[in-house]
LUMLUM-207379 format. One record per atom (N, C-alpha, C): x, y, z; residue in three letters. Coordinates in steps of 0.2 Angstrom, whole numbers, plus 5000, padded with zeros to 4 digits. Each point is the difference from the previous one (the first is absolute). Example, Ala and Ser with C-alpha at 12.3 -4.5 7.8 and 13.67 -1.06 7.14 Angstrom:
2
506649725039ALA
499650065000ALA
500450065000ALA
499850054996SER
500450065001SER
499650055003SER
REM end
This chain:
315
565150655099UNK
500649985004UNK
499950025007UNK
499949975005UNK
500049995006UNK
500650035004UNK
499850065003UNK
500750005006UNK
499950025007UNK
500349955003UNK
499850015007UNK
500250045003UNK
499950045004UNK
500050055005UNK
500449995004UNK
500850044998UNK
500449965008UNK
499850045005UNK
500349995005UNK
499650045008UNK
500750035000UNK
499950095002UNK
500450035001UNK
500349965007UNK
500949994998UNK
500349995009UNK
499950075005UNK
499749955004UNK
500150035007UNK
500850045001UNK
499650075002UNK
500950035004UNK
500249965006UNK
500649995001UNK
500549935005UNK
500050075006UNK
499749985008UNK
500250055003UNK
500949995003UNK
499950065002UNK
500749995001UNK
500650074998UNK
500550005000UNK
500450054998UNK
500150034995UNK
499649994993UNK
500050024995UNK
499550055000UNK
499549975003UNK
499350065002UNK
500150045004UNK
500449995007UNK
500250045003UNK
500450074999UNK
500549994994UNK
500350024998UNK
499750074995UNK
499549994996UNK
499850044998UNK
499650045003UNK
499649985005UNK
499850045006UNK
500050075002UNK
499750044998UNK
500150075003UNK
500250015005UNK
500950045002UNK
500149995006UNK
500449945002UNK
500049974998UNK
500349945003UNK
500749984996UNK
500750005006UNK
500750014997UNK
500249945002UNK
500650004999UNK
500649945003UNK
500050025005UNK
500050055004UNK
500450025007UNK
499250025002UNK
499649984999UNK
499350025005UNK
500049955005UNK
500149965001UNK
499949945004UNK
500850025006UNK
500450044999UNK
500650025004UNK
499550075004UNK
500050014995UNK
499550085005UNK
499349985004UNK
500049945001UNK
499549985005UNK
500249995005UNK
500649944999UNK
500649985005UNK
500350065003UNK
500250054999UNK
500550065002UNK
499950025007UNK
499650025001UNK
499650025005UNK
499949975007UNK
500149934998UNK
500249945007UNK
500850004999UNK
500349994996UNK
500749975001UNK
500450085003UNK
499750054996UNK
500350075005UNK
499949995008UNK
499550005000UNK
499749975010UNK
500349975000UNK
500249954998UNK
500249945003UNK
500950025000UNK
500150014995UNK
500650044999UNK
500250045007UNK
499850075000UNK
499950055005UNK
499949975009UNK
499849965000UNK
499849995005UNK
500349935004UNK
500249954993UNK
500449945005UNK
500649994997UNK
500250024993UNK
500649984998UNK
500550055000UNK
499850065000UNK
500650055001UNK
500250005008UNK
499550005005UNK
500250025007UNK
500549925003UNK
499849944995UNK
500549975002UNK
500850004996UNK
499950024996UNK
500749994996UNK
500350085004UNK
499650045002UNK
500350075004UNK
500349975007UNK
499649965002UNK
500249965008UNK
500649974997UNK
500249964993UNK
500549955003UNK
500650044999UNK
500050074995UNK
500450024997UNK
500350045007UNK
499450035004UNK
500250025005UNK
500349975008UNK
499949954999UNK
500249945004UNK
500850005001UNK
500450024992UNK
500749995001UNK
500350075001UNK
499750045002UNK
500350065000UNK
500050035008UNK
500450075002UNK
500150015005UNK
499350065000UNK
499549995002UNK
499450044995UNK
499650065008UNK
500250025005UNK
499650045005UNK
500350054996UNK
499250045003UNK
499950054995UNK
500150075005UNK
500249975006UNK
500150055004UNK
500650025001UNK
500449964996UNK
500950025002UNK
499950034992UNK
500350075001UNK
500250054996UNK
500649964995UNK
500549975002UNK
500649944998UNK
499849974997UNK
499449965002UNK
499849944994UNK
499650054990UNK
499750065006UNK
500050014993UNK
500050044994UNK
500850045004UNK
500650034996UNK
500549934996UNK
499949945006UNK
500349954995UNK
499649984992UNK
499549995001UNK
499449984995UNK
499849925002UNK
499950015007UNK
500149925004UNK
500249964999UNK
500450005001UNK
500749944997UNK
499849925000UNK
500349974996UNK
499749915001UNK
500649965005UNK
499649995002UNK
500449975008UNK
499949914999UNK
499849974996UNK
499949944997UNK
499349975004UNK
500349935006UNK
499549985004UNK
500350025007UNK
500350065001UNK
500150045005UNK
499249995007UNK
499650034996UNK
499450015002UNK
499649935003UNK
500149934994UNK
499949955002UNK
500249985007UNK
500550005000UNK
500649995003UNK
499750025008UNK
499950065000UNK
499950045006UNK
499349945003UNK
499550014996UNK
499349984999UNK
500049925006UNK
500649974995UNK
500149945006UNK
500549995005UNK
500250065001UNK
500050005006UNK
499950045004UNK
499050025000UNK
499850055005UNK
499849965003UNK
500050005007UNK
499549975004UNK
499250015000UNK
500050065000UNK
499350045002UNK
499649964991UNK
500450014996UNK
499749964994UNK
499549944999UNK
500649935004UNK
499949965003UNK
499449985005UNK
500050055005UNK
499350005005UNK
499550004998UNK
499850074994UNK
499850024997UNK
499549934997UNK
500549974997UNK
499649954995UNK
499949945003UNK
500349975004UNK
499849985007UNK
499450015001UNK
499950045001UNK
499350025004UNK
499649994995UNK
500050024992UNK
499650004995UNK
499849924999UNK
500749955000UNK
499849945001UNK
499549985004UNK
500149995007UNK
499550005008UNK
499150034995UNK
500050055000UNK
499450034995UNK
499849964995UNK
500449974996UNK
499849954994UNK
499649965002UNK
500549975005UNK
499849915002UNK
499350005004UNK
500150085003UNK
499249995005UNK
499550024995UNK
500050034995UNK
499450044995UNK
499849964996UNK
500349974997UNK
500149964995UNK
499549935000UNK
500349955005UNK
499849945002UNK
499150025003UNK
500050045003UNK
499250025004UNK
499650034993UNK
500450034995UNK
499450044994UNK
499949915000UNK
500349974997UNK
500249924995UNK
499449965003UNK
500050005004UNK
499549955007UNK
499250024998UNK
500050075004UNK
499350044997UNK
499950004993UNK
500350014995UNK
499750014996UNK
499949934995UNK
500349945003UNK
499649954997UNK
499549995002UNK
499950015008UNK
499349995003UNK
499550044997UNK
500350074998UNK
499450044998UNK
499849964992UNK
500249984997UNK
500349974994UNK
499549955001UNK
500149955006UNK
499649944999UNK
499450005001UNK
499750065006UNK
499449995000UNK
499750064995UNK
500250054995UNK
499850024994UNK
499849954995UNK
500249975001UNK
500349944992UNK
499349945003UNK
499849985006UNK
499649975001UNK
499249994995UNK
499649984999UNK
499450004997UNK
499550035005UNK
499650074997UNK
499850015004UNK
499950065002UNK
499850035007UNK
499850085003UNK
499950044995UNK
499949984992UNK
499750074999UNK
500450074998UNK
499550045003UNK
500150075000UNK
500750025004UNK
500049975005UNK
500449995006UNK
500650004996UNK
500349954995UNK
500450004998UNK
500450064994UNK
499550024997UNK
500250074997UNK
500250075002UNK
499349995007UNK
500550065003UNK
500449995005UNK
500449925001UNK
500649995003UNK
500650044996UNK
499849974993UNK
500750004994UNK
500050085000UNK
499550065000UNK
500050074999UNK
500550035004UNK
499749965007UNK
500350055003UNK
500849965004UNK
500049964995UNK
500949985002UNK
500450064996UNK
499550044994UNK
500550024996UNK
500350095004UNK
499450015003UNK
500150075007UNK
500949985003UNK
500149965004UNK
500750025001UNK
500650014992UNK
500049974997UNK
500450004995UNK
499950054997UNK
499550065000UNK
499950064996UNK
500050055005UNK
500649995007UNK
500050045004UNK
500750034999UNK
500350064997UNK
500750015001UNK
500349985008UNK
500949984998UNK
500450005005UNK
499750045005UNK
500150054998UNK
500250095006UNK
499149995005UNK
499450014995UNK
499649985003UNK
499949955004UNK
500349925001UNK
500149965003UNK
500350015008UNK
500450065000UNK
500650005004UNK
499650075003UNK
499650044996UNK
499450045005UNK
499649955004UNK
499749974997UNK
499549945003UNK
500249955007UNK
500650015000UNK
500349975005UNK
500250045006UNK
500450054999UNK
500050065005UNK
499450015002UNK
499449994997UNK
499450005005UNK
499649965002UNK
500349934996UNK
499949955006UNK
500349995007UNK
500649994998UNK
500350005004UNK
500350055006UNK
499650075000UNK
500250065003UNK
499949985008UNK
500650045004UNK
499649975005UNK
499550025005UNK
499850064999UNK
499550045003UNK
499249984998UNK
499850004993UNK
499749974998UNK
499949954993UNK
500549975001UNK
500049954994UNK
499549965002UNK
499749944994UNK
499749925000UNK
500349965004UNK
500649995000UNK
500449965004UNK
499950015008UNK
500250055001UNK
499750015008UNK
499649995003UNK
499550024997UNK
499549984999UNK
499549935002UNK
500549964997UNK
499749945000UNK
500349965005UNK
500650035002UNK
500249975004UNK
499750045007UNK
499850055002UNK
499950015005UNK
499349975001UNK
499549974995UNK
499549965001UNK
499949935001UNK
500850004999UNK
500349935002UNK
500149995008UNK
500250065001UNK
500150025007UNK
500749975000UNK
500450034995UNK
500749994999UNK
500450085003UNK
500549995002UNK
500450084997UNK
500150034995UNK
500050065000UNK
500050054991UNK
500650005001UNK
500550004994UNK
500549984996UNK
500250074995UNK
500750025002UNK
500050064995UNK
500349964995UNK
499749964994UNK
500149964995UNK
500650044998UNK
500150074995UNK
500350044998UNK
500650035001UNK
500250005007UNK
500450015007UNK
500349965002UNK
500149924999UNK
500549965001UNK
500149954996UNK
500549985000UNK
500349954994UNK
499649954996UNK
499749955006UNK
499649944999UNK
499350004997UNK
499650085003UNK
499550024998UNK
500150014994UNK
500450064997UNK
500250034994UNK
499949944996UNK
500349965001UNK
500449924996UNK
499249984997UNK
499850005006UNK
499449974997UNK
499250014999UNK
500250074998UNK
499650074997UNK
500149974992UNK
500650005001UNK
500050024990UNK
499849924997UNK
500349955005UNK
499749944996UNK
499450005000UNK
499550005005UNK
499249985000UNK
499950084993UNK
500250055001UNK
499850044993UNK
500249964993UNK
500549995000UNK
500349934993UNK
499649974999UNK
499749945005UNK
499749964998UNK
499250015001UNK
499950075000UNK
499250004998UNK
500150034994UNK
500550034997UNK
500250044994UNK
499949934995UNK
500349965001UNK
500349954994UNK
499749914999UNK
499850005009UNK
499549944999UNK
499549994996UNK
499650034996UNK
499650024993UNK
500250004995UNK
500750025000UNK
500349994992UNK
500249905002UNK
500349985002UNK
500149955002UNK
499549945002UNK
499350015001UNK
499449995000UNK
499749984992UNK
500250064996UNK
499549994992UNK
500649954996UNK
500550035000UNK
500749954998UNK
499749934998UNK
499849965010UNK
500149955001UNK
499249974997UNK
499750065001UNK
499149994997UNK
500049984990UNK
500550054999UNK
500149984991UNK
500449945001UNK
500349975003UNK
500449925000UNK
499449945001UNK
499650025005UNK
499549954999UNK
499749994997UNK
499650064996UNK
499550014994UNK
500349964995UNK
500749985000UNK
500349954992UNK
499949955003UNK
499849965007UNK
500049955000UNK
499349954998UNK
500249964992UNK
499549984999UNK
499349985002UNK
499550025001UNK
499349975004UNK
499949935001UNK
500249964995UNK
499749934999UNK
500449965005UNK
500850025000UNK
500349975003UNK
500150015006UNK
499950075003UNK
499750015008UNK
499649985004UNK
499249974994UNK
499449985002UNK
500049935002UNK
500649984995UNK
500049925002UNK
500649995005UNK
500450065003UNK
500349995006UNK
499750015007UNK
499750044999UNK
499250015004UNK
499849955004UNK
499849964991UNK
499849945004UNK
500349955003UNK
500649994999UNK
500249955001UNK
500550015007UNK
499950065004UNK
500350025008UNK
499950055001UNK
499649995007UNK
499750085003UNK
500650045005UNK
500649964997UNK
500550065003UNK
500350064997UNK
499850065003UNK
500250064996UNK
500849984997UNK
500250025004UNK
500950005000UNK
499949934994UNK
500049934998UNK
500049974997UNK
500050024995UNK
499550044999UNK
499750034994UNK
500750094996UNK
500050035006UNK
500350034998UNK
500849985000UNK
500249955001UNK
500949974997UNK
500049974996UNK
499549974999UNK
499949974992UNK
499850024996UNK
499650034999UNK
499650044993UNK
500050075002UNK
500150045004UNK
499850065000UNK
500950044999UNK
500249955006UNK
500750044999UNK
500850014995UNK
499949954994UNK
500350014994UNK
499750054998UNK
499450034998UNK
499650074997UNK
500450055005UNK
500050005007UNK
500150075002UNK
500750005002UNK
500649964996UNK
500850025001UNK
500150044993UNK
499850044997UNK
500150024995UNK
499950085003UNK
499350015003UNK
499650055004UNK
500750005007UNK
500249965003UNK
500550015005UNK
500650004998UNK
500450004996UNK
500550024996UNK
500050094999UNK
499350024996UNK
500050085000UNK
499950045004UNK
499849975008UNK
499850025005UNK
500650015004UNK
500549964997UNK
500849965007UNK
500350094995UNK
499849994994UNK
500650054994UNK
499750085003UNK
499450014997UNK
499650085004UNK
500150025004UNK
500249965006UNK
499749995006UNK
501050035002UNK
500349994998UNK
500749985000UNK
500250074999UNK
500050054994UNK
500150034998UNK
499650085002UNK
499449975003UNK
499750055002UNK
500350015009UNK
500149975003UNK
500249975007UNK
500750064997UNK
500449994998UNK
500950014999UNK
500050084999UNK
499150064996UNK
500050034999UNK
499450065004UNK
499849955004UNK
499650015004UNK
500150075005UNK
499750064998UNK
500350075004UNK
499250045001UNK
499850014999UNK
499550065001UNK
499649985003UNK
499949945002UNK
499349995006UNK
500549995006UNK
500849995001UNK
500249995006UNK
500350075001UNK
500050044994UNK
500550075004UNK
499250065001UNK
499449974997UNK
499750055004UNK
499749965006UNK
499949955002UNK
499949985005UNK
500549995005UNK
500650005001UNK
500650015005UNK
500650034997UNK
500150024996UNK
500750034998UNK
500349955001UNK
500249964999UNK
500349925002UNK
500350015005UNK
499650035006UNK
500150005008UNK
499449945004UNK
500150015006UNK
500550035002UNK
500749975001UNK
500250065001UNK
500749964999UNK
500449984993UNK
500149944998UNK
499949984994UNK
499749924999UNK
499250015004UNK
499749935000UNK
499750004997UNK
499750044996UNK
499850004992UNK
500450024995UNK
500450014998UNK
500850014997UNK
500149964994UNK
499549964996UNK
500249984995UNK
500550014996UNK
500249964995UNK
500350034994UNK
500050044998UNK
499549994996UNK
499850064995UNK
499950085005UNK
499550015004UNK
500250055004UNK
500950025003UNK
500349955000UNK
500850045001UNK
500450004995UNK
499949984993UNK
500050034994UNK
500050064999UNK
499250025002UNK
499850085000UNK
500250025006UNK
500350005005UNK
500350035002UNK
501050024999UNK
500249934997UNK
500650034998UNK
500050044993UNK
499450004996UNK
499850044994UNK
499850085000UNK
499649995004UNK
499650095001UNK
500350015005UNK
500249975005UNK
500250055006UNK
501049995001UNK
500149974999UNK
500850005000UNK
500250034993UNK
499650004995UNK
500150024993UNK
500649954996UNK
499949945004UNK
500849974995UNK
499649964995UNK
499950044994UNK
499649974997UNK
500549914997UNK
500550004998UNK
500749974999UNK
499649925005UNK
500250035005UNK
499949925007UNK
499249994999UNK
499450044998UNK
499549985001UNK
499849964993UNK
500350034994UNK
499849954993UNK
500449935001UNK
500450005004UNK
500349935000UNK
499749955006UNK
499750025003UNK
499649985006UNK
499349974996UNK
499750054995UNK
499349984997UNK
500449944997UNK
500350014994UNK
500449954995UNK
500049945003UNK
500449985005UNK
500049935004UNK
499249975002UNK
499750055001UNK
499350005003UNK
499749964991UNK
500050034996UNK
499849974994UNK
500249944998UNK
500849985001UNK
500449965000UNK
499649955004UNK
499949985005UNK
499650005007UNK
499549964996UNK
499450044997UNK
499349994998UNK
500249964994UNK
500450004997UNK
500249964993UNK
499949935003UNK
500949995005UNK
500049935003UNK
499649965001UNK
499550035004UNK
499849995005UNK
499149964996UNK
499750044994UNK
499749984994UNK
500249954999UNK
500550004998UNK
500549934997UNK
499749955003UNK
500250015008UNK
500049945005UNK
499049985001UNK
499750054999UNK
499349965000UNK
499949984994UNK
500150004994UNK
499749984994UNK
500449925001UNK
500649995003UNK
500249964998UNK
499949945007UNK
499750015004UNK
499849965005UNK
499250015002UNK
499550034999UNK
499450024998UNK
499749964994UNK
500350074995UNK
499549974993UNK
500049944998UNK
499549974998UNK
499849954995UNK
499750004996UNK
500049974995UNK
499549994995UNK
499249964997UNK
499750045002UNK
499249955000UNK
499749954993UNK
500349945001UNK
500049964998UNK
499249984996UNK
REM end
């Protein structure tokens, strides 16, 4: 009698093998995660839930009263105040003014650097273009705002420099309002024009070859070419650039307080730097969590409003 040889089944990969595994629990795949969500934890969802908790309270730490009370909750007292500071207002004001000029100038440059990257061609030239865009974006804030105070110095900064071979007047960039002003933009925009450069560089790279190749040929107008076929690719790249760009701008402190202390005067004054000043140096920490909050609030909106006049979807 004949018997055929059945074929031992294969073990099924999968949770059943894993399961008998040396080592290997229900809660092992939580002990990988733990270690991020604690960071993540520690670092952005307790300090905001501590800001908004502190937002509604009477919270300076320098009245003795506030904190024999146990800082009493003052509801939106604090809000309250916030709109109706003027110096607030300036403050952000001015942070606006800084958007509208930083922003639209990275946007300009970094398509151009974007288009002529993305062309066929130069080679070598092109790799070590892409390397060294990535040099600003791995420079910290605080370093940026060294780098500037000696550009801008005015005994021997670059700036003067060039202008005195211009056979212009030297300029205490640092020293008056206008200079200051536009000190920290030209720093910004060598800071972020590279990040806003590769952005718009990954938005091309999705634009199909075939159908580029035959827009090519069919009109040797650049502009033609990038409002028809190039520019649905990169509104998805200017959407995250309008959002980053927004959020970074609102919170924007360490390259403007070591390059001016948001002087002179308050020509550098942003938000964020009179944040921290009514935080660390008025100590109300109360008025200063409600000020960030709106600022949040602020960058929420404000998301909203590009995704929903921006984005599209590529069809």
């Amino acid at each position: 009698m004949s018997v055929s040889a059945a074929k031992p089944a294969k073990p099924k990969p999968g949770g059943a093998q894993r399961r008998h595994h040396p080592g290997y629990g229900r809660w092992t795949p939580l002990w990988f995660l733990a270690p991020a969500v604690a960071a993540l934890f520690l670092i952005g969802i307790y300090p905001t839930i501590f800001a908004l908790v502190t937002s509604f309270r009477r919270y300076n730490i320098t009245r003795r009263a506030d904190a024999l009370d146990g800082y009493p909750f003052v509801g939106f007292d604090n809000y309250l105040s916030v709109l109706a500071d003027r110096s607030f207002w300036d403050s952000l004001l001015l942070t606006g003014q800084f958007y509208l000029t930083v922003v639209p100038i990275q946007i300009v440059l970094g398509v151009g650097i974007a288009l002529m990257l993305h062309r066929p061609g130069l080679g070598w030239l092109r790799a070590v273009t892409r390397v060294s865009l990535v040099v600003p974006l791995a420079t910290t804030y605080a370093v940026v705002g060294l780098i500037g105070r000696l550009i801008f110095n005015r005994d021997f900064g670059v700036a003067n420099q060039l202008l005195g071979w211009l056979g212009l007047s030297l300029s205490d960039w640092l020293g008056n309002p206008t200079g200051a002003f536009i000190a920290i933009v030209v720093m910004d925009i060598w800071q972020w024009t590279p990040f806003v450069a590769l952005i718009f560089l990954a938005g091309l790279s999705m634009v199909p070859v075939d159908i580029e190749e035959a827009a090519r040929l069919e009109t040797k107008s650049h502009w033609a070419l990038l409002r028809y076929v190039q520019l649905p690719y990169l509104l998805p790249g200017l959407t995250a650039v309008l959002i980053l760009r927004s959020a970074d701008v609102l919170k924007l402190f360490d390259m403007v307080f070591v390059m001016t202390r948001g002087g002179p005067g308050s020509a550098t004054d942003l938000v964020s730097v009179y944040v921290q000043r009514i935080g660390f140096k008025v100590f109300d920490l109360g008025l200063g969590s409600a000020q960030a909050i709106l600022l949040l609030i602020m960058t929420i909106l404000l998301s909203r409003l590009y995704i929903r006049v921006f984005y599209r979807e590529i069809e």
